[in-house]
C-alpha positions in Angstrom: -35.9 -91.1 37.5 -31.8 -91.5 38.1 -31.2 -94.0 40.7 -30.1 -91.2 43.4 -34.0 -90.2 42.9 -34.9 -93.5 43.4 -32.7 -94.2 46.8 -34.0 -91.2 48.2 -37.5 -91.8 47.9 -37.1 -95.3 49.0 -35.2 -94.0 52.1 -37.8 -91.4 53.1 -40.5 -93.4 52.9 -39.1 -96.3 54.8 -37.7 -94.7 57.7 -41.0 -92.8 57.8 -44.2 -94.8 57.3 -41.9 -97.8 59.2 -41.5 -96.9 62.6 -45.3 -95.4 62.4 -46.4 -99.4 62.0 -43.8 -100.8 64.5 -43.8 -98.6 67.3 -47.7 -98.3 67.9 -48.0 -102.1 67.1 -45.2 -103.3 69.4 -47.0 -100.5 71.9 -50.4 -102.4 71.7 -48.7 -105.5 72.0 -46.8 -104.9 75.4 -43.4 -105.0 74.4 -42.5 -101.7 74.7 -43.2 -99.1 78.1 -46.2 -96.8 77.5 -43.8 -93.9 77.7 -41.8 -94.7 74.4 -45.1 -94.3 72.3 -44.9 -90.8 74.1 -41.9 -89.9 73.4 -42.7 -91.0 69.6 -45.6 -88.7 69.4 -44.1 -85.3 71.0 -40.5 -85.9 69.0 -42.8 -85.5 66.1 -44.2 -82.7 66.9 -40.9 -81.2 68.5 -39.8 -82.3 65.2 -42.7 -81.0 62.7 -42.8 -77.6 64.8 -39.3 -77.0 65.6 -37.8 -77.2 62.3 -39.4 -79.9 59.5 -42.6 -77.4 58.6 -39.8 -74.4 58.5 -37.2 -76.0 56.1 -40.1 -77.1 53.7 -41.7 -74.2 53.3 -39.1 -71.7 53.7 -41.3 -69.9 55.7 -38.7 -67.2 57.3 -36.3 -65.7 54.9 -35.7 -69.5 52.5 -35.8 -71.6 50.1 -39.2 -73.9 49.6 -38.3 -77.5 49.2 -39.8 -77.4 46.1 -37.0 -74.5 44.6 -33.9 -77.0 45.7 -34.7 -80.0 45.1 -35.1 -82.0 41.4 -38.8 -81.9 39.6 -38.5 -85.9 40.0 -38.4 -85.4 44.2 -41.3 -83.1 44.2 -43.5 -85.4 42.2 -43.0 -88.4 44.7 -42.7 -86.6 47.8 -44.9 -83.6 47.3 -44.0 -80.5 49.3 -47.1 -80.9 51.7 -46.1 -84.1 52.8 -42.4 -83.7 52.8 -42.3 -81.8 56.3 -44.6 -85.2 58.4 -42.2 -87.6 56.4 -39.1 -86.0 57.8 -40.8 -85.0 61.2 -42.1 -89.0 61.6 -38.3 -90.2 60.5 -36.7 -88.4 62.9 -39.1 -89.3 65.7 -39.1 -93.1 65.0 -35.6 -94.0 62.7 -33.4 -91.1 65.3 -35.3 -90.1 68.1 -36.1 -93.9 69.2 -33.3 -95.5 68.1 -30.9 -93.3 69.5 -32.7 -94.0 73.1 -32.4 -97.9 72.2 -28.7 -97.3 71.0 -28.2 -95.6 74.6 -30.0 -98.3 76.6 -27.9 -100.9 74.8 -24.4 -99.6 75.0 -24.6 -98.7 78.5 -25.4 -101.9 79.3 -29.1 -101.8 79.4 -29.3 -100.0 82.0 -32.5 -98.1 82.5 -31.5 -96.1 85.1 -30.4 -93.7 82.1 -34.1 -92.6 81.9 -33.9 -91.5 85.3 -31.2 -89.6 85.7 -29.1 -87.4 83.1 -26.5 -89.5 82.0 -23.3 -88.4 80.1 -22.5 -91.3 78.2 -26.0 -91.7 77.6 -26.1 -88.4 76.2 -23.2 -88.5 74.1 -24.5 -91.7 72.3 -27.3 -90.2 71.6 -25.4 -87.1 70.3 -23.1 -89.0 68.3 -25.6 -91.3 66.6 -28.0 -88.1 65.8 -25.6 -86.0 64.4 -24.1 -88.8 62.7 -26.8 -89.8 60.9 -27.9 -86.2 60.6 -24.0 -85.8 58.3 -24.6 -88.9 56.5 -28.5 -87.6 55.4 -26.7 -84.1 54.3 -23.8 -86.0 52.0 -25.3 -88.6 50.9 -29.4 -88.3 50.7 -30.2 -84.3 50.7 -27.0 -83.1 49.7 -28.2 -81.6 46.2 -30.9 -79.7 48.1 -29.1 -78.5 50.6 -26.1 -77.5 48.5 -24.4 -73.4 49.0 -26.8 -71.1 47.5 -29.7 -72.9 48.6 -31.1 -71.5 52.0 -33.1 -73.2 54.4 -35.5 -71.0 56.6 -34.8 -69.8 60.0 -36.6 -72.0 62.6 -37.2 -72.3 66.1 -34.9 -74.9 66.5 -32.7 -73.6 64.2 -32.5 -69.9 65.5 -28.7 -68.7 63.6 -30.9 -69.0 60.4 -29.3 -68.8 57.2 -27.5 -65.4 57.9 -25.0 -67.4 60.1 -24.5 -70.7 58.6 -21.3 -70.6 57.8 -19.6 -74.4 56.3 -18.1 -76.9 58.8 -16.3 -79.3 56.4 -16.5 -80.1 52.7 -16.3 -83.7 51.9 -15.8 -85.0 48.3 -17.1 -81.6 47.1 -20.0 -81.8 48.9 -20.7 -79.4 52.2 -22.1 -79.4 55.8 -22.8 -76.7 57.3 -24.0 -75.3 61.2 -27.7 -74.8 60.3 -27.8 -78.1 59.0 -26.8 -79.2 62.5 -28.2 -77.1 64.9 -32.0 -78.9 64.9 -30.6 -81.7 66.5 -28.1 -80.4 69.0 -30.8 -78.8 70.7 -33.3 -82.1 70.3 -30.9 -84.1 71.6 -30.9 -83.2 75.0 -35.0 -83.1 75.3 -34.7 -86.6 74.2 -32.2 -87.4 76.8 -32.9 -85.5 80.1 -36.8 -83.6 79.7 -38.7 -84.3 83.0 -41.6 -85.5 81.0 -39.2 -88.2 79.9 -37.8 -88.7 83.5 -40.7 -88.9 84.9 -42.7 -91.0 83.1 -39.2 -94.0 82.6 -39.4 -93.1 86.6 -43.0 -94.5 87.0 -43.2 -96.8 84.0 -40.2 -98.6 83.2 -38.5 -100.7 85.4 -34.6 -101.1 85.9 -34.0 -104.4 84.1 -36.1 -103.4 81.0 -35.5 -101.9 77.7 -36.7 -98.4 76.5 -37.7 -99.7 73.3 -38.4 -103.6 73.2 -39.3 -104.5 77.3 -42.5 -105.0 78.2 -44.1 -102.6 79.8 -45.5 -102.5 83.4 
């Protein structure tokens, strides 16, 4: 195992298994609104369905996991869990954080979960697709290299017939279907009227999305 292999499993598992401890446990404890364990639960599922299960599998027209990644990876994160570790990552380590990030730098205002917001919404789309790069370059970029093609997904619909490459970096490539996922999740996370209506009725104005207690 190289020490890339090892950083990458390391990474998965902790941004996955993490948040599914923290968030239900600071849920049952009170110190979150009801809604954010909500929120938790369909991003995963937006997640798992939208694109995660897709990508794995290469179920339309790509590349299984298991083809474009190293023999090390698919011992330690077999290709049947791969898609729920990536689908719970995104809903805890992205999805929730971004909503914290957005609470906190515009200056905890909760009326952000109300209303749609702009600078709400372009936090949350900077730090999503931010990350989203960094994953890409630095965690999955082997796997995700040219000549390796991911499925067409639902939230992914140019597929890999148009994916053409945004920027290279250090020899390594991003491309638009790498991207796409999460500028359509981003604004369900940030103005769907489930979300709006629940912060509406749950979560008061002085509190935080992620670490107030709820009503």
């Amino acid at each position: 195992m190289t020490e890339e292999h090892l950083r990458v499993i390391i990474v998965v598992y902790t941004s996955a298994l993490l948040p599914l401890v923290i968030v239900p446990l600071l849920h049952w404890r009170k110190k979150i609104p009801s809604w954010s364990l909500r929120v938790y639960l369909v991003s995963f599922l937006f997640c798992a369905l939208g694109w995660e299960l897709w990508f794995t599998f290469g179920l339309l027209d790509g590349d299984p996991v298991n083809v474009r990644r190293a023999t090390t990876l698919n011992e330690w994160i077999p290709e049947h869990i791969n898609w729920a570790m990536n689908s719970l990552a995104d809903a805890g380590s992205i999805a929730l954080v971004a909503l914290w990030l957005a609470w906190s730098l515009t200056g905890k205002n909760s009326d952000i979960f109300r209303h749609w917001h702009w600078p709400a919404f372009a936090i949350m789309m900077a730090y999503c697709l931010g990350q989203n790069i960094i994953v890409e370059m630095y965690l999955y970029h082997d796997q995700l290299a040219i000549g390796k093609r991911l499925s067409w997904a639902p939230l992914a619909p140019t597929g890999p017939w148009y994916n053409p490459t945004l920027f290279e970096f250090r020899g390594r490539t991003i491309t638009l279907q790498g991207q796409v996922p999460w500028l359509l999740m981003t604004p369900f996370c940030t103005g769907s009227p489930s979300c709006w209506q629940t912060a509406n009725k749950k979560c008061p104005k002085t509190r935080s999305p992620v670490i107030a207690t709820r009503p």
